[in-house]
LOVEXTOR-822609 format. One record per atom (N, C-alpha, C): z, x negated, y. Coordinates in steps of 0.02 Angstrom, whole numbers, plus 50000, padded with zeros to 5 digits. Example, Ala and Ser with C-alpha at 12.3 -4.5 7.8 and 13.67 -1.06 7.14 Angstrom:
BEGIN
503904934049716;503904938549775;503904934049835;503544935849888;503574931649947;503944935550002;
end
This chain:
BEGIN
493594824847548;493274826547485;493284834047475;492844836347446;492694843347420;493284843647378;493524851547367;493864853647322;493844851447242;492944852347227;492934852447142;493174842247144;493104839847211;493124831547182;493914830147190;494254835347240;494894830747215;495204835847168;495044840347137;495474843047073;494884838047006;494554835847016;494094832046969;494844826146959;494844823947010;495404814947026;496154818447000;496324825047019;496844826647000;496934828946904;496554831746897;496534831046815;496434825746786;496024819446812;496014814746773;496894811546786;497024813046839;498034808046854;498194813246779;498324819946783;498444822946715;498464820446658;497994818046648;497964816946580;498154810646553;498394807446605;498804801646564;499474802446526;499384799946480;499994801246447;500484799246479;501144803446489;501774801646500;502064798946433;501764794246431;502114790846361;502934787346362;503204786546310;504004783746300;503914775246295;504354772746277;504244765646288;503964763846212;503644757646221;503204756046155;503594756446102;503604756746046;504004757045967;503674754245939;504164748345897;503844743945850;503734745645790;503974751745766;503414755545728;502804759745726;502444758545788;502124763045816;501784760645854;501154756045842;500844753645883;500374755445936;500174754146008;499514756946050;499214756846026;498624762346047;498034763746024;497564758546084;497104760146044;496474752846100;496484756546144;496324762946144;496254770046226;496834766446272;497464765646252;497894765446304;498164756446322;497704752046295;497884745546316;497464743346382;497594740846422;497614737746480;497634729146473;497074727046469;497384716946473;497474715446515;497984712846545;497934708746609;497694700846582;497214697546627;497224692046597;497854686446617;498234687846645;498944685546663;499264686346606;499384689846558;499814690246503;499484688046444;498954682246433;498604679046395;499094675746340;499324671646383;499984667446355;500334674846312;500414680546326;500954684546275;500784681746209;500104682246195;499754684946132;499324674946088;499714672146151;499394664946115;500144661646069;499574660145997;500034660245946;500544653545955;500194645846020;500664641846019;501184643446084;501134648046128;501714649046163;502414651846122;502694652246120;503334653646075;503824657146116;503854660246172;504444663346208;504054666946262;504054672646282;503904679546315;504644682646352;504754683746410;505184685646442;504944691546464;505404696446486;505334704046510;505724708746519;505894712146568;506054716346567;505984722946539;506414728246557;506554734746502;505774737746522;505294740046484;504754741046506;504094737846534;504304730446527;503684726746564;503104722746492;503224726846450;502834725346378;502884719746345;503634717946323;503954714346243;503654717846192;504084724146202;503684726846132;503024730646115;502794729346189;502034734146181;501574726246136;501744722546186;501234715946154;501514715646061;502144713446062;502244713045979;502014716945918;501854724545967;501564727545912;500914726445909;500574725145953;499914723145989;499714720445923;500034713345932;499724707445885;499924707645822;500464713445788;500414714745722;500034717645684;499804725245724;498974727945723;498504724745725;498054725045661;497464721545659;496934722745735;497074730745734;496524731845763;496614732145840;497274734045861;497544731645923;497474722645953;497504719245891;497534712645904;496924708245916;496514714045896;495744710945900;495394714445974;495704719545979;495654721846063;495724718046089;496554714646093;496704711046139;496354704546154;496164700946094;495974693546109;495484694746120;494904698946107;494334701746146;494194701946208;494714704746241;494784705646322;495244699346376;495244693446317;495724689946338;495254684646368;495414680746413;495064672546438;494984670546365;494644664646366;494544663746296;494754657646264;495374656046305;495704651046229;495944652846195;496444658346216;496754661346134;496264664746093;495584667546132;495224672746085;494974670546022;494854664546003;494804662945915;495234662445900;495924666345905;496374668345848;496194673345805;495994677745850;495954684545795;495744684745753;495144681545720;495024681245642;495304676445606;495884672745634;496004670745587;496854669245575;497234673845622;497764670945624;498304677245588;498604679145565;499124685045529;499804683745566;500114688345567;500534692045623;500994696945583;501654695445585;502264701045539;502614698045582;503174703945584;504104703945613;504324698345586;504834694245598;505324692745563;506034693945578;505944699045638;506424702145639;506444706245707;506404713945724;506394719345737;506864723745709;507384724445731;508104730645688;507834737745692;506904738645652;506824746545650;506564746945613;506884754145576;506894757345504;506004755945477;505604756545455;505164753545405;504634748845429;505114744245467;504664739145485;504794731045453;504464728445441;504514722945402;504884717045444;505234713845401;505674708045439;506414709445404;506914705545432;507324705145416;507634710745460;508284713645444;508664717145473;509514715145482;509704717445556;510304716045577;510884715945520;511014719845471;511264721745408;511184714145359;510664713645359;510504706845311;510634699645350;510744700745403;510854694345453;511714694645431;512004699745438;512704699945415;513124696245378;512574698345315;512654697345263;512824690145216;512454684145289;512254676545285;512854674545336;512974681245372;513534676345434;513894669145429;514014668945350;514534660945362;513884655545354;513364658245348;512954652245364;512814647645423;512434642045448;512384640945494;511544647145528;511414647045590;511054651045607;510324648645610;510314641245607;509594636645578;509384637745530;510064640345477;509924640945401;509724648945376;509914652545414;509554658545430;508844658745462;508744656445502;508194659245512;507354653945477;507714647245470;507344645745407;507244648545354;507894650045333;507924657045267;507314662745276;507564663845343;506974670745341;506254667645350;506124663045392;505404660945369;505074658945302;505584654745262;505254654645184;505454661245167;505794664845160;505804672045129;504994676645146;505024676245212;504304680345230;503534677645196;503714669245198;503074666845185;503074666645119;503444665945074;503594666844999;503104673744973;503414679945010;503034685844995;502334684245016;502344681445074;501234679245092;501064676045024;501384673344992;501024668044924;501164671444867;501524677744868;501374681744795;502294677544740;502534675444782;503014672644748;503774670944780;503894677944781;504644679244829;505294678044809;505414672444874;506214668644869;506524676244894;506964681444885;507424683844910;507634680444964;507904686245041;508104681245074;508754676345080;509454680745031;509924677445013;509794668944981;509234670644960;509244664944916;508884659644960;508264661744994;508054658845034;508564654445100;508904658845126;509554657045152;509904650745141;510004652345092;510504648145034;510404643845019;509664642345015;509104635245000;509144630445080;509124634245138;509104631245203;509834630045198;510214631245185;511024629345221;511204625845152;511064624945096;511284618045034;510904614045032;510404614045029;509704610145020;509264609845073;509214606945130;508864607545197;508404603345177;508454598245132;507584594445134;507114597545095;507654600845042;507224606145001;506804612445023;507054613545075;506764619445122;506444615845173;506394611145187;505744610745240;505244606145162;505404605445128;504564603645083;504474609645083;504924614545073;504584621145040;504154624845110;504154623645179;504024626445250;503424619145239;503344614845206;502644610245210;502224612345177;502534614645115;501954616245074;501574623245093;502074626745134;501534633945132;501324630745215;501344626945247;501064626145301;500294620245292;500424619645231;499874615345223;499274619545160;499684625845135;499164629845096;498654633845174;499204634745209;498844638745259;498384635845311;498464628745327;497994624245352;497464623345324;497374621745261;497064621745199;496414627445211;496784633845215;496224640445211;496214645345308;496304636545354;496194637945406;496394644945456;497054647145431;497534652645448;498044651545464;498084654445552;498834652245556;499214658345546;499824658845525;500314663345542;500784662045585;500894669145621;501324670145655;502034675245647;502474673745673;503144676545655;503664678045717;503604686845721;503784688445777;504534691445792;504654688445849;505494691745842;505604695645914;505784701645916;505974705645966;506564709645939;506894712746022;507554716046011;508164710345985;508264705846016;508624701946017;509384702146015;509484710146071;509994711846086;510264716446014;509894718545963;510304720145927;510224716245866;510234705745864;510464705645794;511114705745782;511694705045822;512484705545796;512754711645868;513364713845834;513564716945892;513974712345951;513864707545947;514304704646010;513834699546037;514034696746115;513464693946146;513614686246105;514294683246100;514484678246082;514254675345986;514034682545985;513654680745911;512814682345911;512514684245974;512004688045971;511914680446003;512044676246053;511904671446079;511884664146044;512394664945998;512204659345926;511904660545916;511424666045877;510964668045837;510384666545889;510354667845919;509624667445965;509644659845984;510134655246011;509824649245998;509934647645951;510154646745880;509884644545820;509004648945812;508594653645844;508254654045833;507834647745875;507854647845939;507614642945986;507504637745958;508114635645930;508034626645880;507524629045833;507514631445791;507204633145750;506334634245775;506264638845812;505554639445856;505354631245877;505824627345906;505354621845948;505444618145854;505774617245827;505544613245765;504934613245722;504954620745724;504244623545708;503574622345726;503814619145790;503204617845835;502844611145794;503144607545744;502874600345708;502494602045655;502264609445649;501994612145596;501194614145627;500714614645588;500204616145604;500144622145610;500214626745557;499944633845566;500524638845546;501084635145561;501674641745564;501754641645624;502094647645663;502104647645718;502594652445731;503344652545774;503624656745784;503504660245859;503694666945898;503624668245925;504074674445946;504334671846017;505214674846044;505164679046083;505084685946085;505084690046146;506114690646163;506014690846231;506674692146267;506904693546325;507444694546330;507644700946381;507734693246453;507744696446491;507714692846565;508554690246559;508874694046545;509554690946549;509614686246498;509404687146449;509694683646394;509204675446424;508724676546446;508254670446451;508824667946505;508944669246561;509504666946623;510264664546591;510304663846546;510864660746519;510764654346484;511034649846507;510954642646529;510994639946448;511724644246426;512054639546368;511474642746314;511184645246317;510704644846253;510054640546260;509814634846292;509544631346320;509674623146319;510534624946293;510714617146291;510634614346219;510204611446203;509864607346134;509614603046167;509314597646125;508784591646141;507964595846130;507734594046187;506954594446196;506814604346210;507584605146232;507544613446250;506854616546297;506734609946310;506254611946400;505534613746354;505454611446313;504844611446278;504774620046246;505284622946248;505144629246228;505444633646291;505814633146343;506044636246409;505614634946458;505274627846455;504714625946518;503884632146478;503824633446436;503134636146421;503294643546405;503854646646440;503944652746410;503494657146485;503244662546470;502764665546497;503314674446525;503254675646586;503474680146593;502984686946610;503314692646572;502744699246599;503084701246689;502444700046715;502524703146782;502084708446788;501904711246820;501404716646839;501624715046921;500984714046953;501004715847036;500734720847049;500514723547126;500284728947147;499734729047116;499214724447130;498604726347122;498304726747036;498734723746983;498814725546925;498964730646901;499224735746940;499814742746927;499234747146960;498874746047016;498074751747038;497644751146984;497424743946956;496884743946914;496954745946855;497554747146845;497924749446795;497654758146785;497894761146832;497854766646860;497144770346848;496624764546899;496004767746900;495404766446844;495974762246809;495674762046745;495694767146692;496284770746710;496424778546654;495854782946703;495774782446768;495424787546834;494534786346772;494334780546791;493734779646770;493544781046705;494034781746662;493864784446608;493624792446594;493784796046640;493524804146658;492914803246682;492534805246654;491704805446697;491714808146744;492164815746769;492134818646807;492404814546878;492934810746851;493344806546917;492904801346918;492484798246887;492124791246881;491534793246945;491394799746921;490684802346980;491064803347066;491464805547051;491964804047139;492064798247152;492294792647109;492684787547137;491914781847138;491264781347096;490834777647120;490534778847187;490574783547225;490184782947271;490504779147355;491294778947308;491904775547366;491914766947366;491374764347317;491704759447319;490904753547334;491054748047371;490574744047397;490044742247357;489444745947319;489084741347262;488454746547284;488094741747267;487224742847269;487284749247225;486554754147251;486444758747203;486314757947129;486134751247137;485874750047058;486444746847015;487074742547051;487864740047025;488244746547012;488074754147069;488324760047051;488174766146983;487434762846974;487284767846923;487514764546845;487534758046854;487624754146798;488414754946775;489104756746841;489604754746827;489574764146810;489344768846817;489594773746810;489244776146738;488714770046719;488654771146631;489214770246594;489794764046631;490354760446585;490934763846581;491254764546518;492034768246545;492444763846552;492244757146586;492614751146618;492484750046684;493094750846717;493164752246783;492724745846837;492394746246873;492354739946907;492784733446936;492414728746911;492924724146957;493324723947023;492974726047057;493174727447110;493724732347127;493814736747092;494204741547069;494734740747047;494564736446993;495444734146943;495734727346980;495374722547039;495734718747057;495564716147139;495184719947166;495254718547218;495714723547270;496294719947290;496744723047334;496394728847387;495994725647442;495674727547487;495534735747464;494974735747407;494494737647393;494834747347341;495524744447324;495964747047286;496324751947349;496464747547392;496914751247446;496244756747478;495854753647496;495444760347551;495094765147504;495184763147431;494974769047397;495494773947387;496104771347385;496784776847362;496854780847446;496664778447509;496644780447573;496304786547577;495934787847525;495414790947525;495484797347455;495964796147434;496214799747387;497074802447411;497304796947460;498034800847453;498184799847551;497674798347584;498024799947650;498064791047643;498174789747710;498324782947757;499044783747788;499164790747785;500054790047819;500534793247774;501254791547754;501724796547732;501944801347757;501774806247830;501774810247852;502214807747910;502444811647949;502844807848026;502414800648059;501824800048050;501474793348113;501754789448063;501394783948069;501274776648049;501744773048026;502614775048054;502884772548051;503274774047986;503164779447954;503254781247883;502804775347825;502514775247847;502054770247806;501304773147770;501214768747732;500314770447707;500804771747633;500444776547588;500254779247521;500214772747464;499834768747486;499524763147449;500124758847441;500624757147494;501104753047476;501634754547487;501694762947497;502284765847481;502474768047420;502324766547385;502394768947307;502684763147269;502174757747285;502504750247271;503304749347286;503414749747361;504044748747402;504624750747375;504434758847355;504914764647340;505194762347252;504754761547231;504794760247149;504934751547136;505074749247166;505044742047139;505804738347145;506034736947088;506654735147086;507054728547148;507444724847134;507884719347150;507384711647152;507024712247116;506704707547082;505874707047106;505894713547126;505004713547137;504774714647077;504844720947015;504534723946958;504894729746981;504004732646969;503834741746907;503684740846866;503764744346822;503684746146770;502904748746774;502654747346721;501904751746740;501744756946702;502324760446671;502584766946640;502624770746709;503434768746745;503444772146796;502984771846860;502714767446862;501984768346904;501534775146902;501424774146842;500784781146805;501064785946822;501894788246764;502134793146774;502204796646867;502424790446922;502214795046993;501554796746996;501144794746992;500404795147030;500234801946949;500604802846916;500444808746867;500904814646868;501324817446924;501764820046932;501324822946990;501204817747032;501134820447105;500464824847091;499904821647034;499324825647027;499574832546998;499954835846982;500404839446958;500374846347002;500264845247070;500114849347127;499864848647165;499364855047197;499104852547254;499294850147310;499224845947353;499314846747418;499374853147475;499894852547495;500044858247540;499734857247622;499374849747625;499054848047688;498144848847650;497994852547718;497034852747680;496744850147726;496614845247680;496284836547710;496014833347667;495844838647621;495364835747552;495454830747532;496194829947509;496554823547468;496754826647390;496544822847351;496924823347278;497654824047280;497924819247320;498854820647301;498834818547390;499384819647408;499854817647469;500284815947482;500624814047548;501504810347549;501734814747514;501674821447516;502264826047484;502484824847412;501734825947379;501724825847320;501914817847275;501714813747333;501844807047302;502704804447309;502864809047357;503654807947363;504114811647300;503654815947275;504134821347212;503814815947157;503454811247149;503094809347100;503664803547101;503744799147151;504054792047148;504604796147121;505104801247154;505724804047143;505824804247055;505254808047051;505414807346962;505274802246922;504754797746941;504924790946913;505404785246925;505744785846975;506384784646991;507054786046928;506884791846932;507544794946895;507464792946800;506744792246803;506594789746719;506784783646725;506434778546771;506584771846767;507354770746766;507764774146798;508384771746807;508554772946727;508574780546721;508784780246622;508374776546591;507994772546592;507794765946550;508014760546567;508264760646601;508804751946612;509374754746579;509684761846593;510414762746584;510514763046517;509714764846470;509904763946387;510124756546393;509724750246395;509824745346409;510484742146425;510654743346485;511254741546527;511694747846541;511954750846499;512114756046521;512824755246551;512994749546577;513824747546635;513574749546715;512734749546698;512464747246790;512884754346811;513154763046787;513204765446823;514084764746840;514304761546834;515284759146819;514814754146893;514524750246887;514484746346941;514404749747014;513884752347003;513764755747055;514364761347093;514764765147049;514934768947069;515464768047137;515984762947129;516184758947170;516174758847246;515364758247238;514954755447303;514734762847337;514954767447312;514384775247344;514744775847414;514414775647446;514454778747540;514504771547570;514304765047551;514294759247574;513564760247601;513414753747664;512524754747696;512504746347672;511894747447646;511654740147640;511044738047683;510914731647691;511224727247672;511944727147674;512274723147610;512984724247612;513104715447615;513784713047642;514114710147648;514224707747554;514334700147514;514414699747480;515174702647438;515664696947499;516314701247501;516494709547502;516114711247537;516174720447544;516234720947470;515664719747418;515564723147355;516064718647318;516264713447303;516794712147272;517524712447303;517654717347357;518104721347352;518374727947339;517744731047352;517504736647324;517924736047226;517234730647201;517484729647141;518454729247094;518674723047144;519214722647128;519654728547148;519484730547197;520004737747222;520114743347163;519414743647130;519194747047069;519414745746994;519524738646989;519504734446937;518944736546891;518264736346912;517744738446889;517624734246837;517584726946845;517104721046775;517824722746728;518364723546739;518774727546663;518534732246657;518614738146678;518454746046662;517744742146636;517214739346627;516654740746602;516634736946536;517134733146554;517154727446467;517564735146414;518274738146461;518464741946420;517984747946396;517504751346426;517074755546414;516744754246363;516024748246387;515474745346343;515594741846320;515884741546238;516164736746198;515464731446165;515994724846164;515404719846106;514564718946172;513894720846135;513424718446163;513224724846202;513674730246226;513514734146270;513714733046336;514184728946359;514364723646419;513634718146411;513674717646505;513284712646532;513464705546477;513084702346486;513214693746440;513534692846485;513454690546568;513854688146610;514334687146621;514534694246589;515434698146617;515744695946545;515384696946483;515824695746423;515974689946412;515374684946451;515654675746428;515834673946472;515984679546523;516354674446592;517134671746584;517264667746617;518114665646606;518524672046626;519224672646594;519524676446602;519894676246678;519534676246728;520054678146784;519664681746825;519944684646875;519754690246895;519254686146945;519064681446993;518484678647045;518004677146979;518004677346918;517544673546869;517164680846851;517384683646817;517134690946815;516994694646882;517104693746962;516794696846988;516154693647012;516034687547004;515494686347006;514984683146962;515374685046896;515004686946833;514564694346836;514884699046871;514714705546898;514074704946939;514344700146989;513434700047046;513154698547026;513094692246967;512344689146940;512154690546902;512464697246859;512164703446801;511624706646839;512014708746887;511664716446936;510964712446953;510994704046999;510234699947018;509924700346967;510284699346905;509574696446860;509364701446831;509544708946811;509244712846814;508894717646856;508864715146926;508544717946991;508724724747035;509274723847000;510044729847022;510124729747101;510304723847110;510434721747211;509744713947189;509964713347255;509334709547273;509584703547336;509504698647326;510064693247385;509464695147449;509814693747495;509414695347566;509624687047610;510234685847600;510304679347618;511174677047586;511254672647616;511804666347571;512274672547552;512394677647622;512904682747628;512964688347620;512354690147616;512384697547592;511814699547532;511764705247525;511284707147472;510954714447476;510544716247461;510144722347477;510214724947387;510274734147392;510174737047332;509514742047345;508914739147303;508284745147320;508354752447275;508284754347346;507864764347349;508054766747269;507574762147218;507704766747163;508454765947117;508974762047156;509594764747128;509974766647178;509854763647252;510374764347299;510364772647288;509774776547303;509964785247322;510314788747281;509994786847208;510574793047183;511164790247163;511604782147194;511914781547196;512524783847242;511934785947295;512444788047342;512534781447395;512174777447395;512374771747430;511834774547487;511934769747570;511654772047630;511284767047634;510904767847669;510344760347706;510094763047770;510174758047815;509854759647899;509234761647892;508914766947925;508344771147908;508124773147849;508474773747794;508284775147724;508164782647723;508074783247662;508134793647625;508934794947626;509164798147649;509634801147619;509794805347578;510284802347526;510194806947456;510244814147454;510664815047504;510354823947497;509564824747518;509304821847544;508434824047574;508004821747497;508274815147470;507834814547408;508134820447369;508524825547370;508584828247296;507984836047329;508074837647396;507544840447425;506994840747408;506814834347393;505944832647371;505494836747308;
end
């Protein structure tokens, strides 16, 4: 490519926002939403439970569908069973722990503690829907009505479910940030299945509708699952994934929005002159573009090189970025996605081969989305670095035993209960039995289920690239952490 076309491709990587993680006071703008039609189920008002990781959009969708106008984006661009919600369905918190957002707050959950937790969060549904009808139960009182009077509170959850059937509106009632309604997991985990009971009960209602975003760990814990007819709200829960080819179209969907990059990148891609002039009227990327693998890869070939420099055996651009960035689990983030491929546009290439970015630049790009992604789990989980530390100058694949001796040599799952008090410890490690084989492998199945290490087989386990290096940990042919800080 000519000069003016790959600084054209490189200003458009620019200008994506390096945005922070979504805020539920603070909803996307339509410019920066992306639908996958895979995350349909987020935004459909009878699914009731959303799983995700730190970054894989809990709270981008929740704010989504509280915004009128975000919410009408979405079901717009959605397959179309959920899409006749949007005119007619209403959407509020019922509980989000941030400052002027509507719902209940951690403080007021307190406040009910000797209640039962059915009777809370019934409480808070007639409390919310009380205010929809112009005639507000307080939620104390509301509360108070579910835990003395329970038949009295579900006529009172009939009658506004049958005003709202009535004028053909459903509401919905959204709960995210799970991890902070109490400070401890052993009370944060009552509370969340008394919400669960509560959600599948709900389900006998026509047009109320609850709806559970939650953390990957908290969903992997068994004992909040044990009720009658649990499967009915654990079997239909919908998880955010993003794959490769979701995370390019992603990409060349911010690319295509630059006219200037839209006029480079149509002439790369397989379509009639007359499918070309039509797609470069749209500031919607082609199909082919946002989901065909093939078609995605030999266009980025063509923008970032076919090799990581050193022969073949370094790898291709296209699925080195994937490799490098993708946790335990098989998830990026599609924050830290952007942010590399918007770093690396950041500089030119030091090889002239009329590429937009290169291995070089794409290696300083993953490096720094690396280092963000990791401080976004560690707000999250912030024990993973007590875990890790342990393990630095070990080569993985590691031996299972290796790391839980490592551990115990350390007395690491104490040091991290004594550190991260209450719901800042793993769930694993805090409800594990008190002996020391129970907590250390309360320890391994924190680190799996948040995609920390990664099982390789019965016996050992693999830790990926983006924590092993700047842990200090080794891997046979890997980076070595002094060469990544090089980058």
């Amino acid at each position: 490519m000519k000069f003016e076309e790959t600084e054209a491709i490189r200003t458009a990587f620019r200008s994506i926002p390096k945005a922070g993680a979504a805020s539920v006071g603070s909803p996307p703008t339509v410019e920066e939403m992306y639908v996958l039609p895979a995350h349909s189920l987020a935004v459909d008002p009878d699914v009731s439970l959303v799983v995700g990781n730190r970054g894989m959009g809990k709270t981008f969708w929740a704010t989504s569908l509280v915004d009128p106008v975000t919410r009408k984006a979405a079901m717009a661009a959605l397959p179309p069973r959920p899409r006749a919600f949007h005119n007619e369905v209403e959407v509020v918190f019922g509980f989000s722990d941030r400052e002027g957002v509507q719902g209940i707050s951690a403080d007021e959950i307190r406040s009910v503690a000797n209640c039962r937790p059915e009777s809370i969060w019934r409480g808070t549904i007639i409390h919310i829907l009380s205010k929809r009808f112009g005639k507000q139960i307080s939620f104390k009182n509301a509360v108070q009505l579910a835990e003395a009077r329970p038949d009295d509170a579900r006529q009172t959850l009939r009658r506004y479910d049958e005003i709202l059937t009535r004028n053909k509106t459903k509401f919905l009632i959204l709960f995210d940030q799970l991890d902070q309604l109490a400070e401890t997991w052993p009370e944060i985990q009552s509370l969340t299945k008394g919400l669960l009971k509560t959600t599948l009960s709900m389900k006998s209602y026509r047009s109320v509708r609850l709806k559970v975003f939650m953390r990957t760990d908290q969903f992997s814990d068994r004992d909040l699952f044990e009720f009658a007819d649990s499967s009915k709200v654990h079997g239909e829960a919908t998880r955010l994934n993003w794959f490769s080819t979701d995370l390019y179209g992603l990409a060349y969907s911010w690319l295509w929005r630059d006219l200037a990059a839209r006029q480079v990148l149509a002439p790369l891609l397989p379509l009639t002159e007359l499918e070309r002039n039509e797609a470069i009227a749209s500031d919607k990327a082609p199909v082919c573009l946002r989901a065909d693998p093939d078609v995605q890869a030999a266009v980025f070939d063509l923008l970032a090189g076919d090799q990581m420099g050193g022969g073949e055996k370094r790898g291709r651009p296209y699925s080195w970025i994937i490799t490098h960035l993708m946790d335990g689990i098989g998830e990026i983030s599609p924050r830290s996605f952007l942010h590399a491929l918007t770093v690396a546009a950041e500089r030119i290439p030091e090889s002239n081969q009329g590429l937009a970015i290169d291995y070089g630049t794409i290696q300083a790009g993953v490096s720094s989305a690396s280092d963000i992604r990791r401080r976004e789990l560690f707000e999250d989980y912030p024990w993973i670095a007590e875990a890790l530390e342990p393990l630095r100058g070990i080569t993985v694949p590691v031996e299972r035993s290796e790391l839980k001796q490592k551990w115990q040599k350390e007395r690491t799952p104490e040091n991290i209960l004594k550190l991260h008090k209450d719901a800042r410890a793993p769930i694993e490690l805090a409800t594990a039995h008190n002996s020391s084989e129970s907590r250390l492998k309360a320890l391994e199945r924190a680190l799996e289920q948040i995609g920390v290490i990664q099982e390789r087989d019965e016996a050992r386990v693999n830790i990926p690239d983006i924590f092993r290096i700047a842990a200090g940990i080794k891997r046979k042919g890997g980076i070595r952490p002094q060469q990544r800080r090089q980058i």
